[in-house]
VORO-246062 format. One line per 5 residues: number of its first residue (from 1); their letters; for each residue z, x, y of C-alpha. Coordinates in steps of 0.5 Angstrom, whole numbers, plus 2048, in hexadecimal, padded with zeros to 3 digits. Example, Ala and Ser with C-alpha at 12.3 -4.5 7.8 and 13.67 -1.06 7.14 Angstrom:
// VORO-246062
1	as	810,819,7F7 | 80E,81B,7FE $
END
This chain:
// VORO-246062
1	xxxxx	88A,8A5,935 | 891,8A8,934 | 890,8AE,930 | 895,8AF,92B | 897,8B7,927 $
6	xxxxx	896,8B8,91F | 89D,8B9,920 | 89F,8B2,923 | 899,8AF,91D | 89C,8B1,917 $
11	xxxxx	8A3,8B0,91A | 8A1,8AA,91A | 89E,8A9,913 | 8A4,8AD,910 | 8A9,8A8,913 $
16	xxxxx	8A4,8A2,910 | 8A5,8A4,909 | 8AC,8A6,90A | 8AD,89F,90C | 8A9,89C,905 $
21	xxxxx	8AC,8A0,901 | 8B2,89E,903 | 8B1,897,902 | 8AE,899,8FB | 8B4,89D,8F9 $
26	xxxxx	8B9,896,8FB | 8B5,891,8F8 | 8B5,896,8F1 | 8BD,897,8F1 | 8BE,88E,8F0 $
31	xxxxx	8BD,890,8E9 | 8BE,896,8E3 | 8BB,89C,8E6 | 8B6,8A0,8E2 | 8BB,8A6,8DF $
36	xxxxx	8B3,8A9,8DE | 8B3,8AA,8E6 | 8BA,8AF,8E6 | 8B6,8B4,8E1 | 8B1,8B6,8DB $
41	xxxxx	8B1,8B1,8D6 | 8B4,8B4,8D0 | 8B0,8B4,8C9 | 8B5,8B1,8C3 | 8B3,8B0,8BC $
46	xxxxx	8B7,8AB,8B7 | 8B8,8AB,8B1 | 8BA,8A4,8AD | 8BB,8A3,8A6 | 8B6,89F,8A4 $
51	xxxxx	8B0,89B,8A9 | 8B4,895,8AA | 8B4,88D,8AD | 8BC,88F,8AD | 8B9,894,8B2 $
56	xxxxx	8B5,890,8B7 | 8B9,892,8BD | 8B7,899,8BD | 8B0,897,8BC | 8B0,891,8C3 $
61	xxxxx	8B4,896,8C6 | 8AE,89B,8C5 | 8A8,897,8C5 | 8AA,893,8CD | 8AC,899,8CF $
66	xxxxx	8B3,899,8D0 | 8B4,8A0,8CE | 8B0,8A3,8D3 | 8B3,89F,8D8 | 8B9,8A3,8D8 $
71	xxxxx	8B6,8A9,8D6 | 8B4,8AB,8CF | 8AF,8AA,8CB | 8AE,8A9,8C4 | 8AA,8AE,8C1 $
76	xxxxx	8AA,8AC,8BA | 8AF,8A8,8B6 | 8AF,8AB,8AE | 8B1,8A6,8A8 | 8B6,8AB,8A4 $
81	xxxxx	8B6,8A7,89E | 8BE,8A7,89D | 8C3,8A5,8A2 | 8C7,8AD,8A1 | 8BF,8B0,8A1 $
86	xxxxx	8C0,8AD,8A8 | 8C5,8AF,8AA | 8C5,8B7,8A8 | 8BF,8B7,8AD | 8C4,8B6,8B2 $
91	xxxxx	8C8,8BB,8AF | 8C3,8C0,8AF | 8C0,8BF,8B7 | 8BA,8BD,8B3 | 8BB,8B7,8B7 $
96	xxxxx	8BF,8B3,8BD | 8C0,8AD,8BA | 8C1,8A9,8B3 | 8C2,8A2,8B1 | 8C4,8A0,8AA $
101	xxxxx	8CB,89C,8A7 | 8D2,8A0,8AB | 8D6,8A1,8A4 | 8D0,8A7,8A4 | 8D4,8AA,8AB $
106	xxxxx	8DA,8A9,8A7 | 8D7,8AC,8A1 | 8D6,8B2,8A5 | 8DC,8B3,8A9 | 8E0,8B4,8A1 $
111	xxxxx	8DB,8B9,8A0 | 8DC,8BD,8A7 | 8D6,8BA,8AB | 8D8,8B9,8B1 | 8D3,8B2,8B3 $
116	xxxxx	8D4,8AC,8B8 | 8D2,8A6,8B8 | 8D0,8A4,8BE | 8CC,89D,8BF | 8CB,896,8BB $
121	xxxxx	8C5,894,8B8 | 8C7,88F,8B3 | 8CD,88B,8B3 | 8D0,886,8AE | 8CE,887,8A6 $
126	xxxxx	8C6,884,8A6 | 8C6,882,89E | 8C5,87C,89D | 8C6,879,895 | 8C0,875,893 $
131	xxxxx	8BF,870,88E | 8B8,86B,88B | 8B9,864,88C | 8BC,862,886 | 8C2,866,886 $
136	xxxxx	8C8,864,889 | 8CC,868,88C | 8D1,864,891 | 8D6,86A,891 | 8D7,871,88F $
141	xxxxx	8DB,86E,888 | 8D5,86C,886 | 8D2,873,885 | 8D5,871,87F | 8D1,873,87A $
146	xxxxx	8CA,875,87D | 8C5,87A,87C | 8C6,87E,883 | 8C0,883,885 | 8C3,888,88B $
151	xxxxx	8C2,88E,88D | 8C4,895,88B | 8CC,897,88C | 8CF,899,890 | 8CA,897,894 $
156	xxxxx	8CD,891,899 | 8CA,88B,896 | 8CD,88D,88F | 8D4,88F,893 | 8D4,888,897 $
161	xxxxx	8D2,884,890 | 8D8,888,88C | 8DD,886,892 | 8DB,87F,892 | 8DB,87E,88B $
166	xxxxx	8E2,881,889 | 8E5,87E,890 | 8E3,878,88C | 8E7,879,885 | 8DF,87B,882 $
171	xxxxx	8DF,880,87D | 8D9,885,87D | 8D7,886,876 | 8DA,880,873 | 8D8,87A,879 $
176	xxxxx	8D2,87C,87C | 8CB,881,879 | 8CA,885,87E | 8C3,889,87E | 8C2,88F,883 $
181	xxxxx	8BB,890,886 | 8B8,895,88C | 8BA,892,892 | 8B3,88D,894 | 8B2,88B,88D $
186	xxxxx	8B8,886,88D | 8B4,880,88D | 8AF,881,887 | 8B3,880,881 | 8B5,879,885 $
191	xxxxx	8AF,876,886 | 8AD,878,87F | 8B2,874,87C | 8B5,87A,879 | 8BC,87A,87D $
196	xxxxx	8C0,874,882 | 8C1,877,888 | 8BE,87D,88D | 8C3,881,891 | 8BF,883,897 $
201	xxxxx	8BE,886,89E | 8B9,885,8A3 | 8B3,883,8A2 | 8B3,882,89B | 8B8,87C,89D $
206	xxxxx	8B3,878,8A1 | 8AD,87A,89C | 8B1,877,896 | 8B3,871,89B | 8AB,871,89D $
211	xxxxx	8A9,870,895 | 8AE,86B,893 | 8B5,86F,893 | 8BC,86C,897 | 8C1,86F,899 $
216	xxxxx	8C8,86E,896 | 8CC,873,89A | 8CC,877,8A0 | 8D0,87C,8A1 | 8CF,87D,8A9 $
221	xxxxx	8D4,878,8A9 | 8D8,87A,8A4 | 8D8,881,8A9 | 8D5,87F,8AF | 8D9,885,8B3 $
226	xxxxx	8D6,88B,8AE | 8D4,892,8AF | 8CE,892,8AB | 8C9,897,8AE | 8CA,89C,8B4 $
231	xxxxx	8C8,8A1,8B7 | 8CB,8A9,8B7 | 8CA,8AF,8BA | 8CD,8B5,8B9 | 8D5,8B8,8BD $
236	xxxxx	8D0,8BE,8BF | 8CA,8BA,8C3 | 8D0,8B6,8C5 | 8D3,8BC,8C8 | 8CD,8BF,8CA $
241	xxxxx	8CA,8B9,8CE | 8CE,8B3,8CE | 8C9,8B1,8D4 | 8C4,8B0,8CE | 8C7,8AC,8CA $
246	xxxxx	8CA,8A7,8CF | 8C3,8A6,8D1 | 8C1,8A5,8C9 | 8C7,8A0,8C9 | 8C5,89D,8D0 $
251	xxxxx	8BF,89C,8CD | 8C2,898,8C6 | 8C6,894,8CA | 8C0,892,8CE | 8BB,891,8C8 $
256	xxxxx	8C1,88D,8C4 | 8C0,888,8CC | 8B9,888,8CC | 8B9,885,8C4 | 8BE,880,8C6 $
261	xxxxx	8B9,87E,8CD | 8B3,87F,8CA | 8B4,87C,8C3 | 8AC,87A,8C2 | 8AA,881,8C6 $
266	xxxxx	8AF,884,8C1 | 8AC,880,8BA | 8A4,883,8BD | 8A7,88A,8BD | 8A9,889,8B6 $
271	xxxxx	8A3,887,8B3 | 89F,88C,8B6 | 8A4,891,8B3 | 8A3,88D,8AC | 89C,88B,8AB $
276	xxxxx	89D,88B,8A4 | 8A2,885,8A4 | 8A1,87F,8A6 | 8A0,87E,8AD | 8A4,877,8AC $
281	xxxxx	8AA,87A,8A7 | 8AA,87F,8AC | 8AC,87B,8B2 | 8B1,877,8AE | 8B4,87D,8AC $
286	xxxxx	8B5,87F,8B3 | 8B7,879,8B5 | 8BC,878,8B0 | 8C0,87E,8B2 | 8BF,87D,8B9 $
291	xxxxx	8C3,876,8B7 | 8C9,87A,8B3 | 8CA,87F,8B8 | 8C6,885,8B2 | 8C4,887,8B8 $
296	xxxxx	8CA,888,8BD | 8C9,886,8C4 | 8CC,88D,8C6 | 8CC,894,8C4 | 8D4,895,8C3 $
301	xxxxx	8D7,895,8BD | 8DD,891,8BC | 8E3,893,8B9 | 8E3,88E,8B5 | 8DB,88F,8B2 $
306	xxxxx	8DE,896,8B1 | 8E3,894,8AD | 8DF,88E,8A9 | 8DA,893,8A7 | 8E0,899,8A5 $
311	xxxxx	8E4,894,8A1 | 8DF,893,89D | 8DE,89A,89B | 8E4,89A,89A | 8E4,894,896 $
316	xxxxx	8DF,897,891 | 8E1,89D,891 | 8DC,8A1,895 | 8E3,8A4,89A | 8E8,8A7,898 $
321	xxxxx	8EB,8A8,89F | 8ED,8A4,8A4 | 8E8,8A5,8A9 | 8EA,8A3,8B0 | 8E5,8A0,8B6 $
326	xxxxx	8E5,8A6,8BB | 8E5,8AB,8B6 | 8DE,8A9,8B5 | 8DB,8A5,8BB | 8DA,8A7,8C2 $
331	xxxxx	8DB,8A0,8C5 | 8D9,8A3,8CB | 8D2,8A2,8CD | 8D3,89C,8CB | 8D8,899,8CF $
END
């Protein structure tokens, strides 16, 4: 029998593997390649201004391990309680990312604060105006005369309610009764009898369908191209690693995907991440945003969502000054 040298054998067997890890690395560059496999995975916290269904993405992008695909991981997302709370965590280096309406991004940049706004989340403005069956409302014109239940202004709700009905020649005081509540507590005064219509954002809205409410108007067609929730980040980490945050963004825009592909997937990591709702109010919910693109299908924040979402600032008074697109958003990683 021939005899071969140790050298010769693991010759051999170096070669051998060679060859199988080479054919492992063609078959893996088909596709996405992992960024974790290029380096460290690297910890982020978020800070969001309330837990929110609005802010659903985030949470698929977190739950099928989307973020850890492409090397980060999210050690903890915080509810701040308000959208500028948020938003200083960022200022402060407290955390890398916050997720809450953009007008707080422009809010800051009067003041001083240099913040970005990096990603979408939530598109379009996601309130709906709902109704009991016997009240006829075929057109905003016959708001006329209701008692209205919307939430705390100058939150959207209120700001987009105020819009349509002066758009539509309706004054606030002497037309309508309007009636402020905390958000979430929209349909009680409705269902109790005590009031028209409830001005209401997900999953209040599906909740008041579920319990013998319509809708009457929706806004998401009104504004169907509305920059209603985004992420931001601030100029500093921008500068100081941009490769984070084109990995955050890379990841939104991949979870936005997900949700758009994977709609039931989608619903399931809802109602895990809700147990106290309804699980069947949550789906709808979702699947209703899905449908009216509250959910867009990309991170990019267009130019035109940005300015549906500044105009109305501007429009209640909230902006003094003009605010211009690339001033505040990094448009960058998402394109």
């Amino acid at each position: 029998m021939k005899k071969y040298s140790f050298i010769t054998i693991f010759s051999l067997v170096f070669l051998l593997l060679s060859a199988c890890s080479s054919g492992k690395t063609g078959a893996s560059s088909s596709s996405d390649q992992d960024e974790a496999s290029n380096g460290e995975v690297e910890k982020i916290l978020v800070t969001e201004a309330f837990h929110s269904l609005l802010y659903l993405p985030l949470y698929v992008g977190n739950q099928v391990g989307i973020f850890e695909k492409n090397g980060l991981e999210i050690s903890s997302i915080r509810a701040a309680g308000t959208g500028p709370t948020a938003l200083t965590s960022v200022l402060s280096g407290e955390s890398q990312f916050s997720v809450h309406g953009p007008e707080h991004v422009g809010f800051a940049k009067e003041k001083g604060g240099h913040a970005k706004i990096v990603s979408a989340v939530a598109n379009s403005a996601p309130v709906w105006v709902l109704a009991k069956e016997d009240v006829t409302v075929n057109s905003p014109a016959d708001l006329k005369g209701k008692r209205i239940v919307v939430g705390l202004a100058p939150g959207t709700s209120h700001t987009l309610l105020t819009r349509l009905l002066q758009d539509n020649g309706l004054d606030l005081k002497k037309d309508v009764t309007i009636t402020e509540v905390q958000l979430g507590s929209e349909l009680g005064p409705v269902l109790a009898g005590e009031a028209d219509i409830a001005v209401a954002y997900q999953p209040q809205a599906d909740q008041g369908i579920a319990q013998g409410l319509k809708i009457v108007h929706d806004f998401t067609k009104d504004y169907p191209d509305y920059a209603f929730s985004t992420f931001n980040t601030s100029q500093k980490l921008i500068e100081e690693n941009p490769e984070m945050v084109g990995k955050f963004v890379k990841s939104m825009d991949q979870s936005l995907a997900f949700i758009h592909e994977n709609p039931e997937k989608a619903k399931e990591i809802a109602q895990k991440e809700f147990p106290e709702l309804d699980a069947d109010v949550v789906g709808k919910a979702v699947e209703r945003m899905i449908e009216s693109n509250v959910y867009p299908e990309s991170a990019k924040v267009s130019e035109e969502a940005f300015h549906a979402a500044f105009d109305m600032q501007k429009f209640v008074g909230n902006l003094k000054n003009d605010i211009k697109y690339d001033d505040i958003v990094s448009s960058e990683f998402a394109n």
